[in-house]
C-alpha positions as CSV (number, residue, x, y, z in Angstrom):
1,X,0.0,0.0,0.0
2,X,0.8,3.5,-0.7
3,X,2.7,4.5,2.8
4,X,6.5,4.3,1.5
5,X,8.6,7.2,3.3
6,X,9.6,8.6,-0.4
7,X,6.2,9.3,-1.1
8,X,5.6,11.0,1.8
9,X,8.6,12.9,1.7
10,X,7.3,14.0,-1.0
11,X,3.8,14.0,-1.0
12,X,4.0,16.9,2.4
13,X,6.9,19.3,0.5
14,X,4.3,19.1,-2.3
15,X,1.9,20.6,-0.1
16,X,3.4,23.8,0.5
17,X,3.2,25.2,-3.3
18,X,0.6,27.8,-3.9
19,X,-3.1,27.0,-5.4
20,X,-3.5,28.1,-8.9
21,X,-4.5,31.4,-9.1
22,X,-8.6,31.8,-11.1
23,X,-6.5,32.0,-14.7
24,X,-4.8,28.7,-14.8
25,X,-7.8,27.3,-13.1
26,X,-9.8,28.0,-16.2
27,X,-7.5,24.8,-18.0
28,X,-8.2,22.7,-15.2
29,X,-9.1,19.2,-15.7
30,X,-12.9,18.2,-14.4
31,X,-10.5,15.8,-12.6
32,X,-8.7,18.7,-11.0
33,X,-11.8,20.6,-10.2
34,X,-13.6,18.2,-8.7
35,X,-10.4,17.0,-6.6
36,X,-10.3,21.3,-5.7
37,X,-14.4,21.0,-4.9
38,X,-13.6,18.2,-2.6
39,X,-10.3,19.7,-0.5
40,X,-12.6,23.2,-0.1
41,X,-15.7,20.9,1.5
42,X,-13.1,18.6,3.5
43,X,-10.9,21.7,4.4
44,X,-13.1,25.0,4.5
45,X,-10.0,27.1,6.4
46,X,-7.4,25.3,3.8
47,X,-4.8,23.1,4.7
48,X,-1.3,24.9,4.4
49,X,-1.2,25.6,8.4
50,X,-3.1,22.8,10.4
51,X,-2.5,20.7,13.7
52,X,-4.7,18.2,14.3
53,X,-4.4,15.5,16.7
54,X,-6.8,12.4,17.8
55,X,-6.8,8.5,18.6
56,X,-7.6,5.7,17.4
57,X,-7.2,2.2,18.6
58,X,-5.9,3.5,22.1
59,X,-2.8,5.7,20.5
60,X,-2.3,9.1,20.4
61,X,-1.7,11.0,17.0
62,X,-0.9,14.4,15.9
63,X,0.0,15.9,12.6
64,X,0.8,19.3,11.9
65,X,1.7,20.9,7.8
66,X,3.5,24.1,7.6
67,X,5.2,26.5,5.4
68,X,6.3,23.0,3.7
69,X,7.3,20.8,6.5
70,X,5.2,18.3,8.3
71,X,5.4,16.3,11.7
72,X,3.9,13.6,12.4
73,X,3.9,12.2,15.7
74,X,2.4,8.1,17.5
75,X,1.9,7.4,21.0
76,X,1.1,4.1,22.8
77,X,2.2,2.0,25.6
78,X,2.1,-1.8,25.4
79,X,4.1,-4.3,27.4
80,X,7.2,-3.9,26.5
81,X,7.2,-0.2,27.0
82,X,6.3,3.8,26.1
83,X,7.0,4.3,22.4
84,X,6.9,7.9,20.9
85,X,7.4,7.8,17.2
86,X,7.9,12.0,15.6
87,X,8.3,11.8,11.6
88,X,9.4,14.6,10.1
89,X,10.7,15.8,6.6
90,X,14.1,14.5,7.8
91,X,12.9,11.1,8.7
92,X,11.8,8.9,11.7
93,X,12.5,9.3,15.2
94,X,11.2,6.9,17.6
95,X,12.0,6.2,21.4
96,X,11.1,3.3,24.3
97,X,10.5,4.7,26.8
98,X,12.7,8.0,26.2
99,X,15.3,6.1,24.7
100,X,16.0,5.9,21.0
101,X,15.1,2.6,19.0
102,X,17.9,2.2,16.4
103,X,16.5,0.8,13.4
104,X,17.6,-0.8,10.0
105,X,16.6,1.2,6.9
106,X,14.0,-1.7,5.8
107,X,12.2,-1.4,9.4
108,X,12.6,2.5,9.5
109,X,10.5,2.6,6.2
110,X,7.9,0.1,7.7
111,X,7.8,2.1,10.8
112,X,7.3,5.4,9.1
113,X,4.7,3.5,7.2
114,X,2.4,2.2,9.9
115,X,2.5,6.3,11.2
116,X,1.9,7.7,7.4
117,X,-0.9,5.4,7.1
118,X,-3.2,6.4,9.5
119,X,-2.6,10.2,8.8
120,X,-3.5,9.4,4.8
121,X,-6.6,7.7,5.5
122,X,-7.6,10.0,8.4
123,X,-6.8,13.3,6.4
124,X,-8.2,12.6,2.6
125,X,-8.5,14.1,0.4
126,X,-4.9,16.2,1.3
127,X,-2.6,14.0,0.0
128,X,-4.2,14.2,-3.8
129,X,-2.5,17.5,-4.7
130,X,0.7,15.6,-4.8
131,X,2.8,15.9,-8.1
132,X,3.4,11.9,-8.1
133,X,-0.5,11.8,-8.4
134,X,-2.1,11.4,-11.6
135,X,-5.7,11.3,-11.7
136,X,-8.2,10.0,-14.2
137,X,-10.8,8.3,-16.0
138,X,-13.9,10.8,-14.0
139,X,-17.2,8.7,-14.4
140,X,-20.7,8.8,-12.8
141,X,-21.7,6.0,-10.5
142,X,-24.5,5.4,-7.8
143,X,-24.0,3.7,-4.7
144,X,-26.8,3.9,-2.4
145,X,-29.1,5.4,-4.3
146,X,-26.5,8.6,-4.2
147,X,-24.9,9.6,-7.8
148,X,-21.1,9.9,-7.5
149,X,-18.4,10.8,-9.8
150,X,-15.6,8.4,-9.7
151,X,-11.5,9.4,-9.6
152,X,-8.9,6.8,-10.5
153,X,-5.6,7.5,-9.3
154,X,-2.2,6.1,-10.0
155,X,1.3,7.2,-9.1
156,X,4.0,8.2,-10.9
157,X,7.3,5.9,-11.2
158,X,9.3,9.3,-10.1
159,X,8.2,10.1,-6.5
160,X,5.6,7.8,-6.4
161,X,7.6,5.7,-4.1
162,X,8.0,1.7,-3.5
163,X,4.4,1.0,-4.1
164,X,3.8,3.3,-7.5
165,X,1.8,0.4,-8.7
166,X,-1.3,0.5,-6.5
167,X,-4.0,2.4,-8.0
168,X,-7.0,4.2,-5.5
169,X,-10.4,4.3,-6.6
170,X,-12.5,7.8,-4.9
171,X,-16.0,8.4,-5.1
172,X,-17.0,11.9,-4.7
173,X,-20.4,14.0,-4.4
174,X,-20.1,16.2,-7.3
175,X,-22.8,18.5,-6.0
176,X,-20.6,19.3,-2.6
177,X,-17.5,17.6,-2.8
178,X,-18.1,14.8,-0.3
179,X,-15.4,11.6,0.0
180,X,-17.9,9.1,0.8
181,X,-15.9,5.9,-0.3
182,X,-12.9,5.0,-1.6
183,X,-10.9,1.8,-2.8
184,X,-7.9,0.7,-3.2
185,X,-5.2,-2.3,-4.6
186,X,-2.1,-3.0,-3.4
187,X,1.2,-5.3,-4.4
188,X,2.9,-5.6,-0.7
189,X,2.9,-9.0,1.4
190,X,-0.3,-10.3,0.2
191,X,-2.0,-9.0,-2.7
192,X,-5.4,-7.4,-2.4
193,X,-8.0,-5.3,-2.5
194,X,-9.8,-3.1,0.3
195,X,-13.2,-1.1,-0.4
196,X,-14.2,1.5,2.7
197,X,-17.5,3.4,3.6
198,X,-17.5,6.8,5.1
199,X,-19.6,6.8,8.4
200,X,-19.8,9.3,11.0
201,X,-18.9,12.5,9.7
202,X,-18.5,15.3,11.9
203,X,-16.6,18.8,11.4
204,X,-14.0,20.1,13.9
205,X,-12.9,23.4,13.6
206,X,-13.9,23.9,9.5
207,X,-12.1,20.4,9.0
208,X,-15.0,17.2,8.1
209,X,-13.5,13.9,9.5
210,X,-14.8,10.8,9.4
211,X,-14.8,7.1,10.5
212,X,-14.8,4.2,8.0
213,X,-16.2,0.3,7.5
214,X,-13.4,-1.2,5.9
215,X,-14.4,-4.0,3.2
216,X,-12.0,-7.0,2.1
217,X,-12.2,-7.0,-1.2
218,X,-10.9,-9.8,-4.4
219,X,-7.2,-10.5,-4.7
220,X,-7.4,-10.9,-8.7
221,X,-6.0,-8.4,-10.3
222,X,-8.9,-6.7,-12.3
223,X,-11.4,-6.7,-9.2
224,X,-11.6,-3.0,-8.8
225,X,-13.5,-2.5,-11.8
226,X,-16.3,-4.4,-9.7
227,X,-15.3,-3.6,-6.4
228,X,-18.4,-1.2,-5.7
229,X,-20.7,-3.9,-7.5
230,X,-19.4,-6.3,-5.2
231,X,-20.5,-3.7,-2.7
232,X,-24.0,-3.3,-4.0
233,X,-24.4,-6.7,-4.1
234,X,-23.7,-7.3,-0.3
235,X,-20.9,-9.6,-1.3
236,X,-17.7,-8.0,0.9
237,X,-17.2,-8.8,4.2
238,X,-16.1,-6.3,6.8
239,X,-12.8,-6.4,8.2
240,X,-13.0,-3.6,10.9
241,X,-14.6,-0.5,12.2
242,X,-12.0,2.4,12.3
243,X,-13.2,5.3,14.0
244,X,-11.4,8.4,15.3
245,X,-11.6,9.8,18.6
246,X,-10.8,13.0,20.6
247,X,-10.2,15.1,17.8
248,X,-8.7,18.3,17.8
249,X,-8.0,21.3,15.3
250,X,-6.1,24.7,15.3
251,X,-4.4,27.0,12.8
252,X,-0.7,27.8,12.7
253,X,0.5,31.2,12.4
254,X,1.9,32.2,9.1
């Protein structure tokens, strides 16, 4: 899945260029407009200068964008110990119990990963400005009884990082911009598909979150061309409830 530390390295410095201004807007895509539609419904303050922070699962999260740098930050206690995990432009930090965990580069990236990932999903649709990101093939489709217009999204081979092969699937309202479901493929450990329901929306501070029902979907390779038919058809079967909790918003200072 899509939670290599190039791409997020990358994904975040992306985030700090400047929005087209109303002239180059006018050669947008419909792709690009709706993606814009749906970051302005998800984000009404805009997303250049955030802090947010919640849990999930019994750990502690906070992630912060601005003037170009992120940080990113996990923390849990289990048995063996406190860990505190910070990830930053420059890497991964991570201590037990204030001391630092030494890692190799292939568990670094993992790491960094299982931190990246639950930002991602937590914070769509902010990471889909990112220049490794190419969307398209825009078509209608209704899922419960609610007409959406469909994104396809690949990654680039150059900044798309380790996992450039997965491709995402978003369904958004075209009439207010809402994420409602997404989907995804991806190539790591076992090969799969997942298919996830937005549930529980709620806005804190001008930003919406929301939990999810996260679907298994089929391993073959063309199944998310049916995924949401499979949907429809009651023919996924849940593989858990991920729901955010304690969440909290503010604004950095320029």
């Amino acid at each position: 899945m899509r939670f290599s530390l190039l791409y997020f390295l990358v994904a975040f410095l992306s985030l700090s260029c400047t929005r087209e201004d109303a002239a180059n807007q006018e050669t947008a895509s419909p792709e690009e407009v709706l993606l814009d539609k749906a970051l302005a419904y998800h984000f009404e303050n805009g997303s250049d200068s955030l802090q947010v922070s919640f849990q999930m699962r019994g750990r502690d999260y906070t992630a912060s964008f601005h003037n170009g740098a992120f940080e990113y930050t996990r923390q849990y206690t289990d048995t063996s110990g406190a860990y505190a995990a910070t990830l930053t432009n420059l890497g991964l930090v991570e201590t037990r119990n204030g001391v630092p965990i030494l890692y190799s580069t292939k568990d670094s990236i993992s790491r960094a990963g299982g931190v990246n990932s639950v930002i991602y999903f937590s914070l769509l649709p902010i990471f889909l400005k990112d220049e490794a990101v190419n969307i398209c093939c825009m078509q209608r489709e209704v899922i419960d009884g609610k007409a959406y217009d469909r994104l396809e999204v690949r990654f680039s081979q150059d900044g798309g990082g380790t996992d450039n092969d997965d491709v995402y699937l978003y369904w958004i309202d075209p009439l207010d911009g809402s994420m409602d479901f997404l989907a995804y493929s991806f190539q790591v450990n076992e090969r799969g598909t997942r298919f996830r329901k937005a549930t529980n929306p709620r806005r804190v501070n001008g930003v919406l979150f929301q939990d999810y029902i996260n679907f298994i979907g089929p391993s073959d390779p063309d199944s998310l061309t049916y995924i949401s038919s499979a949907y429809r058809e009651n023919r996924l079967d849940t593989l858990s409830l991920i729901e955010l909790e304690n969440l909290s918003v503010s604004y950095l200072n320029p």
